[in-house]
C-alpha positions as CSV (number, residue, x, y, z in Angstrom):
1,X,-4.2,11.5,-30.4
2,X,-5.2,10.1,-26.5
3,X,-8.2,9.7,-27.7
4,X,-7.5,7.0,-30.0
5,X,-5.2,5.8,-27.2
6,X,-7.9,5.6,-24.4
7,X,-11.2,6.8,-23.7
8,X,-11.0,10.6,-21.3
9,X,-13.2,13.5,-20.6
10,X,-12.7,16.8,-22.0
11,X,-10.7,18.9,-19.4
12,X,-9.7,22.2,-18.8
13,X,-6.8,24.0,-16.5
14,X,-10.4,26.2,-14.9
15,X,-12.3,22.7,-14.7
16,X,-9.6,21.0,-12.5
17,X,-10.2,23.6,-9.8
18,X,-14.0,24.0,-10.4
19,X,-14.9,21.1,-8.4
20,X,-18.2,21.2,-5.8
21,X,-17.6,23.7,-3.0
22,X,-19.1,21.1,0.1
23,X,-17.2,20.7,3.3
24,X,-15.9,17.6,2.6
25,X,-14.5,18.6,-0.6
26,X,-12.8,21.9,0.5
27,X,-11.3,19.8,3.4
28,X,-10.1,17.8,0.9
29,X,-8.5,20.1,-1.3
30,X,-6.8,22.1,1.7
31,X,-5.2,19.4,2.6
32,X,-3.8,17.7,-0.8
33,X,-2.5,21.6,-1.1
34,X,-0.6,21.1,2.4
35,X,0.7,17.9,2.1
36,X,2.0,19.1,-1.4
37,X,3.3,22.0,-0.1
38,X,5.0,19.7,2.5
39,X,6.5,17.6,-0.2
40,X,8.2,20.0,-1.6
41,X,9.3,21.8,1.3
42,X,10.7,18.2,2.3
43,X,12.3,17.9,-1.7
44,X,13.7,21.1,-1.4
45,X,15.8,20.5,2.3
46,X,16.6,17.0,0.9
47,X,18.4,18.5,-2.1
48,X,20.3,21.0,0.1
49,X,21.6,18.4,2.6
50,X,21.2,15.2,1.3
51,X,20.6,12.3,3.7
52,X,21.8,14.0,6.8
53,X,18.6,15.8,6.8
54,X,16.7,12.6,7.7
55,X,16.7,10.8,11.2
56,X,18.5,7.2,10.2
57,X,21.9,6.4,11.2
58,X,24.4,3.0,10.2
59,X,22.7,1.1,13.1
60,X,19.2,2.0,12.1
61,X,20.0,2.7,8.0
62,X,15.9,1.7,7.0
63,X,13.4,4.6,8.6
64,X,10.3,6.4,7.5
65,X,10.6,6.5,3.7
66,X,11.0,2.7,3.3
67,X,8.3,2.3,5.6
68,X,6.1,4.8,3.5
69,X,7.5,3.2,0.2
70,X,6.1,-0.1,1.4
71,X,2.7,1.1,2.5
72,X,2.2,2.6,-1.1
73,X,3.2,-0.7,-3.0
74,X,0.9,-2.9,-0.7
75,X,-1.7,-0.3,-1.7
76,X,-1.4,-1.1,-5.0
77,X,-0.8,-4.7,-5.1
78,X,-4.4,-5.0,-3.0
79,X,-5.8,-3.5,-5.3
80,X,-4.4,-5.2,-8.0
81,X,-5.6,-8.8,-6.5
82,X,-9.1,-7.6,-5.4
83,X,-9.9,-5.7,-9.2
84,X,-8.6,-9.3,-10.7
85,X,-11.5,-10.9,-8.6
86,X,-14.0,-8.8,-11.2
87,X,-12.2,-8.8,-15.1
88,X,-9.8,-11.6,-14.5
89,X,-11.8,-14.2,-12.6
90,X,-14.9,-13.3,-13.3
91,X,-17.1,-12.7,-9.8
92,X,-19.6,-10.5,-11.0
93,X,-20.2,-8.3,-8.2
94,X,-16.4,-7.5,-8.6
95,X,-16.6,-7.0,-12.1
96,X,-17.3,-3.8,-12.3
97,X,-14.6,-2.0,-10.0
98,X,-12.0,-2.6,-12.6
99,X,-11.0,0.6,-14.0
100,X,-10.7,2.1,-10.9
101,X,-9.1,-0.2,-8.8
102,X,-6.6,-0.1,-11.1
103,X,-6.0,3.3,-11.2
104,X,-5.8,3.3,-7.6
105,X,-3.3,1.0,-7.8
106,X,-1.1,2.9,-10.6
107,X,-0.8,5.9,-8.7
108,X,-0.2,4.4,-5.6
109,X,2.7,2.5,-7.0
110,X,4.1,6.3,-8.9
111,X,3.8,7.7,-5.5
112,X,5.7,4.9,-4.0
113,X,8.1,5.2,-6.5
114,X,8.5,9.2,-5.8
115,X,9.0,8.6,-2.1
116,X,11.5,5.8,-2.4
117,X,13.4,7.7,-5.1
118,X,14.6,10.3,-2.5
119,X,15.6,7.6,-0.2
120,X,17.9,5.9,-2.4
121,X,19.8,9.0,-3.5
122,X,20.9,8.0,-7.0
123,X,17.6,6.6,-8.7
124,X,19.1,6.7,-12.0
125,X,22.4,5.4,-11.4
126,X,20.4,2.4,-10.3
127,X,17.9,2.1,-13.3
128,X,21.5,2.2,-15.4
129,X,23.0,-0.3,-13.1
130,X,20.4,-2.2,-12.2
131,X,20.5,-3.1,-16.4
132,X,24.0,-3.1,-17.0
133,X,24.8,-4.9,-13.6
134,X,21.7,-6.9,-12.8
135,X,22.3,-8.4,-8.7
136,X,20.5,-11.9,-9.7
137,X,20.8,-12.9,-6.2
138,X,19.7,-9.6,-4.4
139,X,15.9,-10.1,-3.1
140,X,16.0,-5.8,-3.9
141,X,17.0,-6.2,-7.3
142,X,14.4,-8.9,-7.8
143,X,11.6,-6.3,-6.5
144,X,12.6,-3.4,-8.3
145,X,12.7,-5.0,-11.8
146,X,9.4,-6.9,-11.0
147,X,7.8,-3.6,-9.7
148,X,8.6,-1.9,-13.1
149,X,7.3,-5.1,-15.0
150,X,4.2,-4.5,-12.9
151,X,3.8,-1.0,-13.5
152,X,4.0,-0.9,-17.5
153,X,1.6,-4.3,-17.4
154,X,-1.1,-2.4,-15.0
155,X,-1.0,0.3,-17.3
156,X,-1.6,-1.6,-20.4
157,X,-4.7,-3.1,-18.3
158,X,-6.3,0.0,-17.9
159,X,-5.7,1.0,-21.0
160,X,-8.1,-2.1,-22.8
161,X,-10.4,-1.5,-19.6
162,X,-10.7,2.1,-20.4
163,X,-11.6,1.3,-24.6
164,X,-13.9,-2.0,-23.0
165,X,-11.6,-4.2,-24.4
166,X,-11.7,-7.3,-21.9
167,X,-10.1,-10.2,-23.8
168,X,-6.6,-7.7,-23.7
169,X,-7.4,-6.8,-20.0
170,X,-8.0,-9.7,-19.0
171,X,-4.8,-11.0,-20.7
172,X,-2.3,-7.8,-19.2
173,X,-4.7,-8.2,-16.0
174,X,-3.5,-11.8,-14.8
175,X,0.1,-10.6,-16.0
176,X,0.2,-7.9,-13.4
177,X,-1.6,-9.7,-11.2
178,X,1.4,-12.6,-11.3
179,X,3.6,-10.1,-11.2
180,X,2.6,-8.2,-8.8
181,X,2.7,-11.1,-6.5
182,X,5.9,-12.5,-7.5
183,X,6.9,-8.8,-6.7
184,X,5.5,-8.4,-3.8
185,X,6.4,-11.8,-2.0
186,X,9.8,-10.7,-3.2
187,X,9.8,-7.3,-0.9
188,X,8.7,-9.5,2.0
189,X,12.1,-11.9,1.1
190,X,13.8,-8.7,1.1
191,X,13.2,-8.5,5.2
192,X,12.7,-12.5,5.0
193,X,16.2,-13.1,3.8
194,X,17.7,-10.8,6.7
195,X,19.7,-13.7,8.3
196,X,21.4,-11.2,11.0
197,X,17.9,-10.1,11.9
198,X,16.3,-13.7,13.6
199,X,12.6,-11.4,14.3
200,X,12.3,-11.2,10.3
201,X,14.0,-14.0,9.4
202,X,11.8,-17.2,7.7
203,X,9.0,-17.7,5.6
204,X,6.7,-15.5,7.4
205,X,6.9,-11.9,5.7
206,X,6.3,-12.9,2.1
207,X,3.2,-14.4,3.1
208,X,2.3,-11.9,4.8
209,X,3.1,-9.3,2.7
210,X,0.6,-11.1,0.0
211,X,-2.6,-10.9,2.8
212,X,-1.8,-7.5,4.0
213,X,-2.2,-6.0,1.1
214,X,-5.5,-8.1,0.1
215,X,-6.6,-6.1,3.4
216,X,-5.2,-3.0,2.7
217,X,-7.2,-3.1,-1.4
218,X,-10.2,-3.8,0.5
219,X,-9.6,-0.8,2.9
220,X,-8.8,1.7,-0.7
221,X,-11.9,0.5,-2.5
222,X,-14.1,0.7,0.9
223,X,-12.9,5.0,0.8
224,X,-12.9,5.0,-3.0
225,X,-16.9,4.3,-3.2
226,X,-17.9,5.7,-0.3
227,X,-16.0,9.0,-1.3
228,X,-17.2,8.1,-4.5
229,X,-21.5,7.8,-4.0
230,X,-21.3,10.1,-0.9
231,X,-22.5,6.8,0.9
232,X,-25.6,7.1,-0.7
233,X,-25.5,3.4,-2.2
234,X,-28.3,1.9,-4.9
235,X,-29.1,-2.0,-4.4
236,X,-26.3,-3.4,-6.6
237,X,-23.4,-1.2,-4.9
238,X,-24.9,-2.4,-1.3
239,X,-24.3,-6.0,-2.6
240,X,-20.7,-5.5,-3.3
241,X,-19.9,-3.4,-0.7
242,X,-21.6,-6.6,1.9
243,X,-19.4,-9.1,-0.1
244,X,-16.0,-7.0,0.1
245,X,-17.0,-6.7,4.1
246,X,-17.2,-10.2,4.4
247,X,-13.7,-10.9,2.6
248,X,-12.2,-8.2,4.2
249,X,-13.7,-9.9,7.7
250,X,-12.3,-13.4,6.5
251,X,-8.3,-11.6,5.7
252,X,-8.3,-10.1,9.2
253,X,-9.3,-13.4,10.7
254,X,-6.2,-14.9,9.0
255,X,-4.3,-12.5,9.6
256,X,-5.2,-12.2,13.9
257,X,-4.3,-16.2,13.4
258,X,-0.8,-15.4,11.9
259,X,0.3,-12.7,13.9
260,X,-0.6,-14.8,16.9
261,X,1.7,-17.5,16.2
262,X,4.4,-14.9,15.2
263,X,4.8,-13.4,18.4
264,X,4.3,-17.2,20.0
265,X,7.2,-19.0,17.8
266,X,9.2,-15.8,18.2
267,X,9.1,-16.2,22.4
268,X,9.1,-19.9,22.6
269,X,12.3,-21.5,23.6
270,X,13.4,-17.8,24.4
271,X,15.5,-17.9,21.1
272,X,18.1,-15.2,21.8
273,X,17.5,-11.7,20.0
274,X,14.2,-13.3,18.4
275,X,12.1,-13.2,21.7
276,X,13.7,-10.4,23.4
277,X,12.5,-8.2,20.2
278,X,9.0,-9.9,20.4
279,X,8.8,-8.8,23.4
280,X,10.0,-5.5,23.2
281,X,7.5,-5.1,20.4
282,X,4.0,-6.6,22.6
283,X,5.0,-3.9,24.9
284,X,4.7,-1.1,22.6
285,X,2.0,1.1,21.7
286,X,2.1,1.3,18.4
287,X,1.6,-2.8,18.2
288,X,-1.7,-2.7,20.4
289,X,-3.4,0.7,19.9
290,X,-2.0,1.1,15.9
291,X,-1.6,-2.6,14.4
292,X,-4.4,-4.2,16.4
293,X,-7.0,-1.8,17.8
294,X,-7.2,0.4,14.5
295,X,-6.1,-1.7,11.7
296,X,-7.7,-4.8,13.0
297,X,-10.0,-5.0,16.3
298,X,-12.2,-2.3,15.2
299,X,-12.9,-3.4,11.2
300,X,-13.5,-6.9,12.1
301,X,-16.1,-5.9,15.3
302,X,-17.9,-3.9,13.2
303,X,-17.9,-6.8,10.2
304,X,-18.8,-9.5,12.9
305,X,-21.4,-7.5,14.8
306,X,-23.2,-6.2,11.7
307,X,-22.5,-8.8,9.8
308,X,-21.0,-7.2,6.9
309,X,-24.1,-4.7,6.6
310,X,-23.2,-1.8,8.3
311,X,-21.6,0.0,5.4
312,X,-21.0,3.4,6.3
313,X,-19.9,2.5,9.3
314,X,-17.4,0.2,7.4
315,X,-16.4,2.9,5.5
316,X,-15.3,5.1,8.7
317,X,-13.8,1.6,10.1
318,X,-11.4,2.1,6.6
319,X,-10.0,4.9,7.7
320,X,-9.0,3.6,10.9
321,X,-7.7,0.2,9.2
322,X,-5.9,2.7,6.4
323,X,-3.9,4.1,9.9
324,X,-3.4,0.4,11.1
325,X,-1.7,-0.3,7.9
326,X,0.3,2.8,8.2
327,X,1.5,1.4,12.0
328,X,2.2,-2.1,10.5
329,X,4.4,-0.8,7.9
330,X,6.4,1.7,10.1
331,X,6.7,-1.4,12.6
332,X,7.5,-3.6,10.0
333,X,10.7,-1.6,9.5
334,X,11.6,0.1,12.9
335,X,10.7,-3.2,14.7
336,X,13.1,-5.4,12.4
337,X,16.3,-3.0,13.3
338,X,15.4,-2.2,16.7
339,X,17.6,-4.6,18.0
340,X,21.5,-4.3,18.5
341,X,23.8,-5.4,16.6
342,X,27.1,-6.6,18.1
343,X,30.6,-6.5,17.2
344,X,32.7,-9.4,17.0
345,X,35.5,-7.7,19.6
346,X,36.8,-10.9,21.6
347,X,39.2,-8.6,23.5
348,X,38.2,-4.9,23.9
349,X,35.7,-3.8,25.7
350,X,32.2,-2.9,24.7
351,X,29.2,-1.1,25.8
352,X,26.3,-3.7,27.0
353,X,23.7,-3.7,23.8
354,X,20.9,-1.2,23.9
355,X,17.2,-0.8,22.2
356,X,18.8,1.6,18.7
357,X,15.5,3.5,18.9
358,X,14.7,5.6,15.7
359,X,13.0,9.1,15.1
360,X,11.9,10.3,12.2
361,X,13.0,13.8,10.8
362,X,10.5,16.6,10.0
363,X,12.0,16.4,6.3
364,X,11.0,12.6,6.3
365,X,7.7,13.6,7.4
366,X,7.4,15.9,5.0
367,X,8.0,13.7,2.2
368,X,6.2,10.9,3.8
369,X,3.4,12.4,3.8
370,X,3.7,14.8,1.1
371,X,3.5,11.4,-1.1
372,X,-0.2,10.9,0.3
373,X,-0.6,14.4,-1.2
374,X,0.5,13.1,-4.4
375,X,-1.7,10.6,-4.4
376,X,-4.9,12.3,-3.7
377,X,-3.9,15.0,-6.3
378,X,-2.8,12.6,-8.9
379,X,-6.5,10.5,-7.9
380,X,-8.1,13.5,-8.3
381,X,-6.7,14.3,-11.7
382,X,-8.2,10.6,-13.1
383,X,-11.2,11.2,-11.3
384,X,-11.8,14.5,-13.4
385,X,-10.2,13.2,-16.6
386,X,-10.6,9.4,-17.1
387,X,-13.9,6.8,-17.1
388,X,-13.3,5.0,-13.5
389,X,-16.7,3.5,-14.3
390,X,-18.4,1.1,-16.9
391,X,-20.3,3.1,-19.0
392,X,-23.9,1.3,-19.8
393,X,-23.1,-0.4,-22.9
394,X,-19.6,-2.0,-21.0
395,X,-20.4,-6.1,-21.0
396,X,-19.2,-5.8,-17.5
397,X,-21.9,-3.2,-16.5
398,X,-24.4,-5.3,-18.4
399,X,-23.3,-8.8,-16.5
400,X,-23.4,-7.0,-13.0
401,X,-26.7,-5.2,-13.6
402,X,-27.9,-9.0,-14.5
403,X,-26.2,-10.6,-11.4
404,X,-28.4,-8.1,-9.1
């Protein structure tokens, strides 16, 4: 009955595990097993003590798992907007990562969706009353009901991409891809809208929210084919691998330009709360060696040097831009609560303010990270089960083989 549904491979329970035994692959598999096996360990001491077991408090409520949450979705929504380059708009050399890009970005999204769902505590007294209740004016309730609407749209997409049905893919593809935008620029208004918080308050983060993740898709599909073709490349996968470099090359350059006036709006005029945070944050290490050495410095001096030819070491770069992402997202969060807040006592005395510094549990590692583990595993899985690539009557493989 899938079959009629969408195209798979014929799998077995021995197949999954019967995989070849090279370094890189047992590596691999050891450590999906661990951070699986540190999911659960992380599930299991969350169900027993229920948020106490992580490290946020009432001054610092937003820690680890929101950051993770928001690295997953950005995954996804990258992805999302790069495949839509290919099968919605029609740039050949794009054209034929379609199926799985956006299977990359379903299981990024389910993973972000596990992580998150431990976070809130009650994840189905909120589907209930986010329906029965909706919170019109809530930027969260906006994101979680565009997020599902994303989801089930992405879904549908693969599923015409998977039978090579491109006028129904294309049609669900630029429905995610709208929605995935209008969802994601709606998790940036979620910090955006923070009105007692001047650092993330404006315009800024749903913008940036948008480019980041353009940079992060690029990052995922650099690991995907490299992991993919072994870094062995034919002619035609060189050419789009040297045209996603140069894109990639062109988001960090924007977004070097808008991080620089960030921090310099943030300090001019020495706005109270809104500089001294900027400040605090330039002076930190995970800003300079995390945010800008790995996710940024070292993928764009390898893009500008080589101009966009140097693939493998692009490929290496990706994993050291998939750990800048990781930095910007905890930042994001960490940075935006770091600062104070102050009571409005006119008579008593109080304490002078303080940095509200924020460490994360080993349960919220656990099931931080343990969500990566779910990710490989569940990427695994389609790799093994599903078509991620055009077969050689696909119109898409036949255009691309044409382009080159």
């Amino acid at each position: 009955m899938l079959d009629h549904l969408i195209p798979h491979k014929s799998i077995t329970l021995r197949s999954v595990f019967d995989f070849e035994r090279t370094p890189f692959n047992l590596v691999m598999a050891l450590t999906t097993l661990l951070l699986l096996a540190a999911f659960a360990g992380g599930f299991v001491h969350y169900l027993m003590h229920g948020h106490h077991a992580y490290g946020v408090t009432r001054e610092h409520p937003w820690g680890l798992l929101i950051a993770m949450y928001i690295f997953f979705v950005v995954s996804s929504t990258g992805l999302c907007i790069i495949s839509s380059l290919g099968h919605v708009f029609h740039i050949k050399s794009f054209e034929f990562i379609g199926k799985r890009a956006i299977f990359g970005a379903i299981i990024t999204i389910v993973s972000g969706f596990v992580v998150i769902g431990l976070e809130i505590g009650h994840p189905v007294r909120m589907v209930i009353y986010n329906t029965l209740s909706p919170g019109f004016s809530s930027a969260i309730w906006g994101m979680g009901v565009l997020y599902s609407v994303y989801l089930f749209l992405i879904i549908l997409e693969f599923i015409f991409l998977s039978r090579d049905d491109h006028k129904w893919s294309r049609i669900f593809g630029l429905g995610g891809l709208l929605v995935g935008i209008a969802a994601h620029s709606n998790l940036g208004a979620v910090f955006g809208f923070l009105i007692g918080r001047p650092m993330a308050n404006g315009v800024f983060y749903p913008v940036y929210f948008i480019l980041s993740a353009m940079i992060t898709g690029c990052y995922l599909l650099f690991l995907m084919y490299g992991y993919k073709y072994k870094m062995v490349f034919n002619d035609e996968m060189q050419k789009f691998l040297m045209h996603l470099g140069r894109l990639l090359g062109l988001l960090i350059a924007i977004l070097v330009f808008f991080e620089f006036w960030r921090f310099l709006t943030a300090i001019y005029g020495n706005f109270p709360e809104r500089a001294e945070t900027a400040l605090h944050i330039l002076g930190s290490f995970n800003f300079w060696v995390g945010e800008v050495l790995l996710g940024m410095a070292i993928p764009f001096v390898i893009i500008l040097y080589s101009k966009a030819k140097a693939l493998k070491a692009m490929i290496y770069a990706s994993v050291s831009g998939m750990i800048g992402i990781f930095f910007m997202r905890y930042d994001l969060v960490h940075d935006t609560l770091v600062y104070p807040m102050q009571t409005m006592k006119l008579k008593e005395y109080q304490l002078a303010p303080s940095w509200v510094e924020y460490m994360p549990t080993m349960t919220e590692w656990a099931i931080a990270f343990g969500g990566i583990g779910i990710c490989l595993a569940l990427y695994y899985v389609g790799e093994n089960f599903f078509f991620l690539d055009p077969n050689q009557d696909d119109a898409y493989f036949q255009n691309y083989s044409e382009e080159a």
